[in-house]
C-alpha positions as CSV (number, residue, x, y, z in Angstrom):
1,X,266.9,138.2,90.2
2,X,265.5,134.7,90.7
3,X,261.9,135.7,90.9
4,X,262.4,138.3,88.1
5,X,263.5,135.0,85.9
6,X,260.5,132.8,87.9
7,X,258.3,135.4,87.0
8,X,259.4,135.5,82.6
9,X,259.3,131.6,82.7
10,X,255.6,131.5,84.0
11,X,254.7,133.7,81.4
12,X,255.6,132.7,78.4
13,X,253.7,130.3,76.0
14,X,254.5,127.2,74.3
15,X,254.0,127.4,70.0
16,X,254.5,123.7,68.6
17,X,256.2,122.3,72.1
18,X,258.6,125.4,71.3
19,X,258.7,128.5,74.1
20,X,257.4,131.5,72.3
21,X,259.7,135.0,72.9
22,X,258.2,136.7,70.0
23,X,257.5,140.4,70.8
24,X,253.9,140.3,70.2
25,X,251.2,138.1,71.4
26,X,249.8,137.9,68.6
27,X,246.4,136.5,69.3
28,X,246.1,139.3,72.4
29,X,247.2,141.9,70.6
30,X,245.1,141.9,67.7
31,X,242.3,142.1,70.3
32,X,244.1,144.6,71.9
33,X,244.5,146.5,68.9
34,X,240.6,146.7,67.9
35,X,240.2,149.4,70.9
36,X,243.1,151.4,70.2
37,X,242.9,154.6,67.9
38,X,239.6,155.0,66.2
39,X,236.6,157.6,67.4
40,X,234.1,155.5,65.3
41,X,233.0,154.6,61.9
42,X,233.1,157.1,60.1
43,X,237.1,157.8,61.0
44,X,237.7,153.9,60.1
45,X,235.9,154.2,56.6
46,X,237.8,157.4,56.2
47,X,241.2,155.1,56.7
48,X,240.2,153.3,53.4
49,X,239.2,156.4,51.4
50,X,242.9,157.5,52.3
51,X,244.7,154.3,50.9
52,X,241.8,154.9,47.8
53,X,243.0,158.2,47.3
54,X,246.9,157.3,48.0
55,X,246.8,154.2,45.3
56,X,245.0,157.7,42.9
57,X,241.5,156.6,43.3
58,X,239.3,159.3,41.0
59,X,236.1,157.4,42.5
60,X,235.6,155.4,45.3
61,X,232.2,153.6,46.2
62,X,231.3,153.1,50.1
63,X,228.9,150.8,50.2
64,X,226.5,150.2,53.4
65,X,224.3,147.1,53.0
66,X,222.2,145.0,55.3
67,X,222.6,141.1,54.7
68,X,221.3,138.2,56.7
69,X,221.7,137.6,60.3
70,X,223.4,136.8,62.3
71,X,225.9,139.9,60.7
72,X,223.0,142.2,59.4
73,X,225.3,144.4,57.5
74,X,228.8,144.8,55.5
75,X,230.8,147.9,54.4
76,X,232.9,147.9,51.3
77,X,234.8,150.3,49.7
78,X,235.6,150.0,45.9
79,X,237.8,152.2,44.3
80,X,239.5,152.1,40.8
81,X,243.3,153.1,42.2
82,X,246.1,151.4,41.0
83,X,245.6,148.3,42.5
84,X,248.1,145.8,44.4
85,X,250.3,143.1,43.1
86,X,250.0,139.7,44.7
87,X,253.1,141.1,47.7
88,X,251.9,144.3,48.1
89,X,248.2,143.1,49.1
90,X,249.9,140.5,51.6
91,X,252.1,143.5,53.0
92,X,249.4,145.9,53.0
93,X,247.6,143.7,55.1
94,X,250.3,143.6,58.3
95,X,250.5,145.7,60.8
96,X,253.4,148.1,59.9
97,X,253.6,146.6,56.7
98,X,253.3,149.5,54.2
99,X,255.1,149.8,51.4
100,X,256.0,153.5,51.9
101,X,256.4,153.2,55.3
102,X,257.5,156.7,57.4
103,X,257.1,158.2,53.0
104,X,255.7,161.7,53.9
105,X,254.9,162.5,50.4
106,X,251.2,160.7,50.6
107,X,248.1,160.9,53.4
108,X,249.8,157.9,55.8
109,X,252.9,156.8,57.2
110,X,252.9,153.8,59.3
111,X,250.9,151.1,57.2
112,X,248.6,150.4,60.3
113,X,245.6,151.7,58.5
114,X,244.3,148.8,56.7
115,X,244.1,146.2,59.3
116,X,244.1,148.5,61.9
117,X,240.7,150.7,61.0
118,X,239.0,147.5,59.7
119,X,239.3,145.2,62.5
120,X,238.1,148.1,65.2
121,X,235.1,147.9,63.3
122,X,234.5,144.1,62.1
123,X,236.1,140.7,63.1
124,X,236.5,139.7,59.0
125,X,238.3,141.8,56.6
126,X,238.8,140.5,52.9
127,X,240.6,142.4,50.2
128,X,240.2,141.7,46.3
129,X,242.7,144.0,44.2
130,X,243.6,143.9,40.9
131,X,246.5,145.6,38.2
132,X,244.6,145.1,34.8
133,X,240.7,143.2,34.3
134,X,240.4,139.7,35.2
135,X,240.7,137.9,38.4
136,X,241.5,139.7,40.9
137,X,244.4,138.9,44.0
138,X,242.6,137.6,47.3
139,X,243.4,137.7,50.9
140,X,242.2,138.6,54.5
141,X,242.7,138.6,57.9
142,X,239.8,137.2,60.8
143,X,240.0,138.2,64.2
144,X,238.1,135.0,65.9
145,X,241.2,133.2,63.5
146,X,244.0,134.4,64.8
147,X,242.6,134.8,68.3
148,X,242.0,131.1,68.4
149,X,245.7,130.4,67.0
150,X,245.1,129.4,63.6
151,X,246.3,132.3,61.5
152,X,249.6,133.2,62.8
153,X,250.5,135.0,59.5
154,X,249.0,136.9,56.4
155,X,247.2,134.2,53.7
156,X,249.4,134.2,50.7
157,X,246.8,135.8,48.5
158,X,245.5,133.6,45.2
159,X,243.5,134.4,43.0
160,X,239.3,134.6,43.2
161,X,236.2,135.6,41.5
162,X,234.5,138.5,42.4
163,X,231.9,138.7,44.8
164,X,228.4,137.7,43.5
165,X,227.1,141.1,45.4
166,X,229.4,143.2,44.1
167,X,229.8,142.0,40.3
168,X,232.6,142.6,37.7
169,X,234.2,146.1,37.9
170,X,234.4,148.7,35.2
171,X,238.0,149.9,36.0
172,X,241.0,148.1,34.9
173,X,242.3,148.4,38.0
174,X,240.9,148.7,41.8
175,X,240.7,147.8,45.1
176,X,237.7,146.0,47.0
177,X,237.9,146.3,50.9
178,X,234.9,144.1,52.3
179,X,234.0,144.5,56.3
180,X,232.0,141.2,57.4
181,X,230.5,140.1,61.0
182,X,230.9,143.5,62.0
183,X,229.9,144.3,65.4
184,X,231.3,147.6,66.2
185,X,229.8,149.7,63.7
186,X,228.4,153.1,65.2
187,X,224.8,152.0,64.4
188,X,222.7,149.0,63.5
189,X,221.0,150.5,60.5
190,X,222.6,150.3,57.2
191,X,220.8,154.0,56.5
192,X,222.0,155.7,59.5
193,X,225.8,154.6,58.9
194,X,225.8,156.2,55.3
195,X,223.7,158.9,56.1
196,X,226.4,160.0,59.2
197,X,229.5,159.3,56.6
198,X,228.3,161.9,54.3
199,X,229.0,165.5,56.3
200,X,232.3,163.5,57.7
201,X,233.9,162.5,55.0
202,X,232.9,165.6,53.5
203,X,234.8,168.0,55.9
204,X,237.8,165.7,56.3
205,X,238.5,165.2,51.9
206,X,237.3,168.6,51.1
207,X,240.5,169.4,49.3
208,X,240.5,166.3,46.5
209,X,236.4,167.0,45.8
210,X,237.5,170.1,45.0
211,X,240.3,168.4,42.7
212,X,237.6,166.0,40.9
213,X,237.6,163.3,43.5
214,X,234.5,161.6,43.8
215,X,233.3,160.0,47.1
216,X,230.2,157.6,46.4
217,X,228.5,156.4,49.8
218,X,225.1,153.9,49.2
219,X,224.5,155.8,46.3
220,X,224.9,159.3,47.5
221,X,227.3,161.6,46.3
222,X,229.9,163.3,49.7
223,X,229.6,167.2,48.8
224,X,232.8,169.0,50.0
225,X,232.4,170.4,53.6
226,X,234.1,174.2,54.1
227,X,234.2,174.8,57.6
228,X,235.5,178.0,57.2
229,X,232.4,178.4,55.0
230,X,234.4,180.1,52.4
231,X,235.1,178.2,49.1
232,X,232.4,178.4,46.2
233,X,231.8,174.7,46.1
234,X,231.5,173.9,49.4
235,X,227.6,172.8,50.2
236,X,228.2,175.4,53.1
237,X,229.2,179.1,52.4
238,X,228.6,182.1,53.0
239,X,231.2,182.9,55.5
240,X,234.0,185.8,54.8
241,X,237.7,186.1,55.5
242,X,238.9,187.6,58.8
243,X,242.4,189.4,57.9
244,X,244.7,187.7,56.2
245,X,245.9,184.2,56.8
246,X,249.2,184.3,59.0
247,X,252.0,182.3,57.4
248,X,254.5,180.4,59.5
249,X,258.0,179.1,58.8
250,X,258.7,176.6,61.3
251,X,261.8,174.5,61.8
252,X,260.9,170.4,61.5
253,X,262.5,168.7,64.7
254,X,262.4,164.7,65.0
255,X,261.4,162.8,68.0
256,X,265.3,162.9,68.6
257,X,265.3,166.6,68.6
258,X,267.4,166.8,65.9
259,X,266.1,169.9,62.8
260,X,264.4,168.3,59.9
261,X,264.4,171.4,57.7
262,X,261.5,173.7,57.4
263,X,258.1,173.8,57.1
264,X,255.1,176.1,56.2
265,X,252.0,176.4,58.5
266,X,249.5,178.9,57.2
267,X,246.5,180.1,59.5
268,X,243.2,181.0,58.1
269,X,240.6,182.7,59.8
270,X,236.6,183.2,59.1
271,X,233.4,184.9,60.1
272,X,229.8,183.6,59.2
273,X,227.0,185.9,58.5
274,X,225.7,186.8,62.1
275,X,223.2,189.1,60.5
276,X,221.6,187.1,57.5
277,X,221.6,183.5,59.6
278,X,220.4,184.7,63.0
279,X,216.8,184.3,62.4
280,X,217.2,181.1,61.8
281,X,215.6,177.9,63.3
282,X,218.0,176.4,66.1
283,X,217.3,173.1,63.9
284,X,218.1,175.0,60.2
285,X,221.6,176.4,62.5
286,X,222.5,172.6,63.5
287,X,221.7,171.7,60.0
288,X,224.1,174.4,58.5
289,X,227.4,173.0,61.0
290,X,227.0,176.5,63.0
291,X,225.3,174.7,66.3
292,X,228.2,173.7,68.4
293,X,230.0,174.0,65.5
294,X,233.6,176.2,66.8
295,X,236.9,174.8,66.4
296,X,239.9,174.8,64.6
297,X,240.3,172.3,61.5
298,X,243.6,170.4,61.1
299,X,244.8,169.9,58.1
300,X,248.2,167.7,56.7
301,X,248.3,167.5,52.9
302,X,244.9,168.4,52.1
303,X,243.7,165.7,54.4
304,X,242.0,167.2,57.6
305,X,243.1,165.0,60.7
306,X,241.6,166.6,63.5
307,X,238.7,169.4,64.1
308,X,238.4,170.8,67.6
309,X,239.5,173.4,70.3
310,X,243.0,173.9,69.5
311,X,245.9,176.6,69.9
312,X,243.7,179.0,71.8
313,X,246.0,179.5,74.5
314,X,243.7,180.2,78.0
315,X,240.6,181.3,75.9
316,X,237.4,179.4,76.5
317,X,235.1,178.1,74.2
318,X,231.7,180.2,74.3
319,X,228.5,179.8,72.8
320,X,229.7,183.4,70.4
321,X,232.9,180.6,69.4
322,X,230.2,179.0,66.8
323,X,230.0,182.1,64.8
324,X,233.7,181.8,63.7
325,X,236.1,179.5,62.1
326,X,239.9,178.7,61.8
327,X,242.0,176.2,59.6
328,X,245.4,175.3,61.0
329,X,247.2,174.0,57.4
330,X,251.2,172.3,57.4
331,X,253.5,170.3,55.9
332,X,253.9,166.5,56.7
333,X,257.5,167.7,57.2
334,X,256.2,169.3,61.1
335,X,254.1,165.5,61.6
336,X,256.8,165.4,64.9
337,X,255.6,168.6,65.9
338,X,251.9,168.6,65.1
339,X,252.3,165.2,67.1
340,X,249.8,163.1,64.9
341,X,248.6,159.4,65.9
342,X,249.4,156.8,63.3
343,X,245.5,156.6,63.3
344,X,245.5,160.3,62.0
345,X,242.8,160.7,64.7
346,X,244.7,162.9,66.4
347,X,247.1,165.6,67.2
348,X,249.2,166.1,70.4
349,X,251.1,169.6,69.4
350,X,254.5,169.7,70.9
351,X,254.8,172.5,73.5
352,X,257.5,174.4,70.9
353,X,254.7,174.4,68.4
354,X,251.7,175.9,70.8
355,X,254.1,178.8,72.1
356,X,254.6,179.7,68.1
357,X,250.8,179.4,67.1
358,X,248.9,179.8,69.7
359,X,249.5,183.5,70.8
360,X,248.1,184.5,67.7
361,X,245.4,181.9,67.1
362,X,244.4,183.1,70.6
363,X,244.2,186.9,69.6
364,X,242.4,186.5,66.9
365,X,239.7,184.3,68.8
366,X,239.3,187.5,71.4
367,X,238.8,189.7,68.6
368,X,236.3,187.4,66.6
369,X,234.3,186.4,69.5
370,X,234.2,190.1,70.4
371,X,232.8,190.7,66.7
372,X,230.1,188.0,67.1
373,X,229.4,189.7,70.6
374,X,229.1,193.1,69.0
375,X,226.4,191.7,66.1
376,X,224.4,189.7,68.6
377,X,224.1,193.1,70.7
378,X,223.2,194.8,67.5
379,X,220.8,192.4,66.6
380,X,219.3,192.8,69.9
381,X,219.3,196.2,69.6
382,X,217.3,196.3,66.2
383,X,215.1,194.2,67.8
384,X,214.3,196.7,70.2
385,X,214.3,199.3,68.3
386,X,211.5,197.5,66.0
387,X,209.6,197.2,69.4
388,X,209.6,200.8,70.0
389,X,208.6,201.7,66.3
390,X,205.8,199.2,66.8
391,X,204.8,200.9,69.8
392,X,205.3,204.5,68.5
393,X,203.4,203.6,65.4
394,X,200.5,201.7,67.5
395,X,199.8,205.1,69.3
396,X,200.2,207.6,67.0
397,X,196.3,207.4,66.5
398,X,195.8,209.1,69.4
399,X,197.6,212.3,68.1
400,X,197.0,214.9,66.4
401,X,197.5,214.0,62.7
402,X,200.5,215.7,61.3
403,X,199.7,218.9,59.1
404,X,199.9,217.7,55.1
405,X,202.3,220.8,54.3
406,X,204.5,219.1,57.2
407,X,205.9,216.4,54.0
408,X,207.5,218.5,51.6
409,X,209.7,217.7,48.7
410,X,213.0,218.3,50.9
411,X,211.9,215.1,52.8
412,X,210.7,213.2,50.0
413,X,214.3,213.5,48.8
414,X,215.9,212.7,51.4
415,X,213.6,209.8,52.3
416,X,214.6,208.6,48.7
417,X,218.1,209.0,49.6
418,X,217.9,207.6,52.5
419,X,216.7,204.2,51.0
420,X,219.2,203.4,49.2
421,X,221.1,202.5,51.7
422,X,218.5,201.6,54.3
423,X,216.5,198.2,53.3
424,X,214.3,199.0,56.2
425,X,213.0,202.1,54.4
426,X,212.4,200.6,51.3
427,X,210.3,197.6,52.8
428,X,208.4,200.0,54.9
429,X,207.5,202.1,51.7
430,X,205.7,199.0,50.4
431,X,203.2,198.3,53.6
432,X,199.7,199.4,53.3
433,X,199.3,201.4,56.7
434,X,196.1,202.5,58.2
435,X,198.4,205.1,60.4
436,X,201.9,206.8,60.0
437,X,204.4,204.0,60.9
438,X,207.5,205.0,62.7
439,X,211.5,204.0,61.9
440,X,214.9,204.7,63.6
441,X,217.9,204.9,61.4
442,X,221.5,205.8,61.8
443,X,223.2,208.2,59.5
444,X,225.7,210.7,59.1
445,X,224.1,213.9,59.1
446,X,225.5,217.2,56.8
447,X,224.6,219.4,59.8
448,X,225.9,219.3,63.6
449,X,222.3,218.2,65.0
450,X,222.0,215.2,67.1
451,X,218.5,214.0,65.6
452,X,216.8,214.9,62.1
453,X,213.4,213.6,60.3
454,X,212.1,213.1,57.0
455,X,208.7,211.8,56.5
456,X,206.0,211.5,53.9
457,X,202.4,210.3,53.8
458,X,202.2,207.0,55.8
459,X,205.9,207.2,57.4
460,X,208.0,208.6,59.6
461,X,211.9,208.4,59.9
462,X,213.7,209.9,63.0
463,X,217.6,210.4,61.9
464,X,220.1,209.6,64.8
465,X,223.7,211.3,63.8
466,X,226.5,208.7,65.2
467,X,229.2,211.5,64.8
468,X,227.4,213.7,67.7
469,X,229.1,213.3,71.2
470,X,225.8,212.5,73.0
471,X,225.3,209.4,70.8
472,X,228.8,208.6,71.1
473,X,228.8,209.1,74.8
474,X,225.2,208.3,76.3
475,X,223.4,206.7,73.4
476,X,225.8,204.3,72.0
477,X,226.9,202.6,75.4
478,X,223.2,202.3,75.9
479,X,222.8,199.8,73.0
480,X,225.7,198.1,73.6
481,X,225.0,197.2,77.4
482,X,222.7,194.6,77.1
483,X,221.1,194.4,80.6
484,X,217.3,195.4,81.0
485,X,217.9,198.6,82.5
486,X,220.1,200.1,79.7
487,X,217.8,198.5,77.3
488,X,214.6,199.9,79.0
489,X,216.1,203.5,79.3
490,X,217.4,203.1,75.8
491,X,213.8,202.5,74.5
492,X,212.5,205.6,76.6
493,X,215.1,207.6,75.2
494,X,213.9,206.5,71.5
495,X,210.6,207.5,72.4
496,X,211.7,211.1,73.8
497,X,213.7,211.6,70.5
498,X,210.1,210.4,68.3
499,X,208.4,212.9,70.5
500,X,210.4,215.9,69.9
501,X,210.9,215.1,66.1
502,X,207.2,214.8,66.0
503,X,206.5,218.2,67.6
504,X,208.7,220.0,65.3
505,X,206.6,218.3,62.4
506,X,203.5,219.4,64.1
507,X,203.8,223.1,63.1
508,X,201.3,224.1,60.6
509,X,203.1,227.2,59.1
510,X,206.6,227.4,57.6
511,X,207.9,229.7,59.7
512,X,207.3,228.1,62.9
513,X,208.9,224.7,61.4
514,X,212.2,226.6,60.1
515,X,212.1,228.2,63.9
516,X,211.9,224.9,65.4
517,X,214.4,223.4,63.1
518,X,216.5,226.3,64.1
519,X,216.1,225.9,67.8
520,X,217.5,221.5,67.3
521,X,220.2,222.6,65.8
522,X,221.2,225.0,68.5
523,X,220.3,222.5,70.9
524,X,222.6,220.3,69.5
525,X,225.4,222.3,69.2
526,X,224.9,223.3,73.0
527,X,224.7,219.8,74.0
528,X,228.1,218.6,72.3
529,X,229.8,221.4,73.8
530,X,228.9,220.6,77.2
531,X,229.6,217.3,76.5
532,X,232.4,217.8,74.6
533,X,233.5,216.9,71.6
């Protein structure tokens, strides 16, 4: 016990001759704090947006500048909000000191954001705010202050002019949040900083730019960021819905365990256009979000706190993940079991909460990454199949040529037919070429036969029939195993099926093409029988 006591005595400091038994240090702990919490600048800035867009900001200016050494740059944010009396600015400027403190109704909770976000990112922060035009309210809080003992409290705010920088503002009311001698900003360069705030701040206040919110950074306007890809506005779409979005109802339990009520959780799902973005450039794909881009997006009260590899149960994350998308919405009322940080950085879902969500979320990630699998193979296969009509078309100069009667109005019609649901077809029909060029297209067929061919002057088109049991049992597997042998045996096959389409066009007189046409169809019929059907 006595060394226990010994132990307390040596520790504790003297404030004005006085022993000091306050709970927090304050001078340690404020450079404690600046490490705690934040992934970088752009999640700090997005602390200030929030308080903008709680006070009911419509616009709110971010403003990157570069200034004189030895602090070459400063952030503001400016936003015309409701402003803060002379005591709400000093409270808002404590740690914990929030007005609407554990208030679920709005983006924050805790009142740690002001002070918090600003001094992980500078050692000055200075706040003008203002109710109505005129002077606003002044005060501010300085890290290499308080750490050397001088500021043991909040500055009573007065009032001040404006800075000369920044001017008079148009609103009646506001808020100005000024970041000096910062030196933990992400980067040194006053254009990369805005530049990386854009996509950000995008993604995480999608939901109020949709509602008429406007986020200003250096002059450039934050476009809402869909990661699902799906709304109209978004500067990224082009995605679709997968199913329908799974609806929860999920009781609210508090850190005591005691139930809170209940609350909705709603699940949405997306797919991005595998076949229309594949050719891209692996730079215009990083550009577009999809590069590295999987995850699941977070999102309390419109507010998105968190994007990454969440409720997925045992499922990896795969380079197919990227092609899909998932938002995870709830209600504030489930913050205790979403287990968000009073950074909103981050969520630590209680273990209740994963066994509810994440069987499904999980499923559904099988069955999309089987999707994206299943394109890519496709794509793969087209691919192929473009290399064998290449070939096919490349050598057809050393044939015979095909007899002229051999394109007769039956296959004009159906080649027309045909194109309209083929693009292929129709692009083909506009190349000049010097030989007859060869295509590969799946369609249901009116007869039983495996393969059919229509072709006029310039262009051939075999017919495979996917209903027939030797596509369905030999051909089909072939295309969708994606080692070289099934590939290479795959293309040989094509090649066999060109062949014996072109033979049967070969014959010169009607009779011996009906004969032959004959003879596939009974060929057919044999084969699915021994195959069976």
């Amino acid at each position: 016990m006595s060394r226990v006591m010994a132990r307390s005595n040596s520790t504790r400091a003297l404030v004005n001759g006085k022993k000091d038994f306050s709970l927090v240090a304050v001078d340690k702990f404020i450079l404690a704090t600046r490490d705690s919490g934040y992934r970088g600048t752009e999640s700090a800035v997005a602390e200030l947006v929030d308080n903008a867009i709680q006070a009911g900001a419509q616009r709110v200016h971010v403003m990157v500048t570069a200034v004189e050494a030895p602090n070459p740059l400063r952030i503001a944010v400016h936003d015309d909000g409701c402003g803060m009396d002379r005591r709400t600015l000093r409270q808002a400027l404590r740690f914990g000191g929030s007005s609407r403190f554990n208030d679920r109704s709005g983006l924050g909770r805790y009142g740690m954001g002001l002070p918090n976000s600003s001094l992980s990112q500078a050692r000055r922060l200075e706040v003008y705010s203002w109710q109505q035009s005129g002077s606003p309210w002044f005060s501010f809080l300085d890290v290499d202050e308080i750490a050397a003992g001088r500021m043991a409290e909040v500055p009573d705010p007065v009032r001040a002019s404006f800075p000369e920088w920044f001017g008079k503002p148009k609103s009646r009311s506001g808020t100005l949040v000024v970041w000096s001698v910062c030196d933990r900003l992400d980067h040194r360069r006053s254009a990369t900083i805005a530049r990386k705030l854009l996509v950000p701040l995008g993604r995480v206040f999608r939901f109020f730019l949709w509602e008429g919110v406007q986020i200003i950074v250096s002059g450039m306007p934050v476009e809402p960021i869909d990661p699902l890809y799906l709304h109209q506005k978004s500067a990224r779409k082009g995605g679709r819905v997968f199913g329908k979005p799974i609806e929860y109802e999920i009781e609210a339990r508090s850190v005591n365990g005691e139930a809170m009520g209940l609350g909705k959780v709603v699940v949405t799902f997306s797919e991005l256009p595998v076949h229309d973005w594949h050719k891209l450039s692996n730079e215009e794909k990083r550009q577009l979000g999809v590069t590295n881009g999987a995850g699941v997006s977070v999102v309390r009260a419109g507010r998105e706190l968190e994007y990454g590899w969440f409720f997925m149960g045992g499922k990896r994350r795969e380079n197919y993940d990227d092609w899909w998308r998932c938002e995870v919405r709830f209600d504030p009322i489930l913050d205790e079991a979403f287990g968000i940080t009073h950074t909103k950085q981050q969520i630590r879902p209680q273990e209740y909460l994963q066994e509810i969500l994440s069987p499904d979320i999980e499923a559904q990630g099988k069955a999309l990454n089987g999707r994206v699998r299943q394109a890519h193979v496709q794509l793969k296969s087209a691919e192929r199949t473009l290399a064998v009509e290449r070939l096919a078309s490349e050598r057809d100069q050393l044939l015979k040529p095909l007899p002229a009667p051999a394109c007769s109005p039956k296959h004009l019609e159906l080649i027309e037919a045909l194109a309209k649901r083929h693009p292929s077809i129709r692009e083909a029909a506009l190349t000049e070429a010097g030989s007859t060029q060869y295509l590969i297209i799946q369609e249901q067929m009116k007869d039983t036969s495996f393969f059919s061919f229509a072709l006029k002057e310039g262009l051939f088109v075999l017919v495979l029939n996917p209903e027939h049991a030797f596509y369905r049992k030999l051909y089909k597997p072939l295309v969708e195993n994606d080692t070289k042998e099934s590939q290479a045996l795959r293309g040989q096959l094509d090649l066999l099926l060109l062949a014996a389409a072109r033979a049967e066009a070969s014959a010169a007189k009607q009779n011996d093409r009906d004969a032959l046409s004959q003879f596939r169809k009974t060929w057919s019929d044999n084969l699915a029988t021994f195959l069976g059907k």
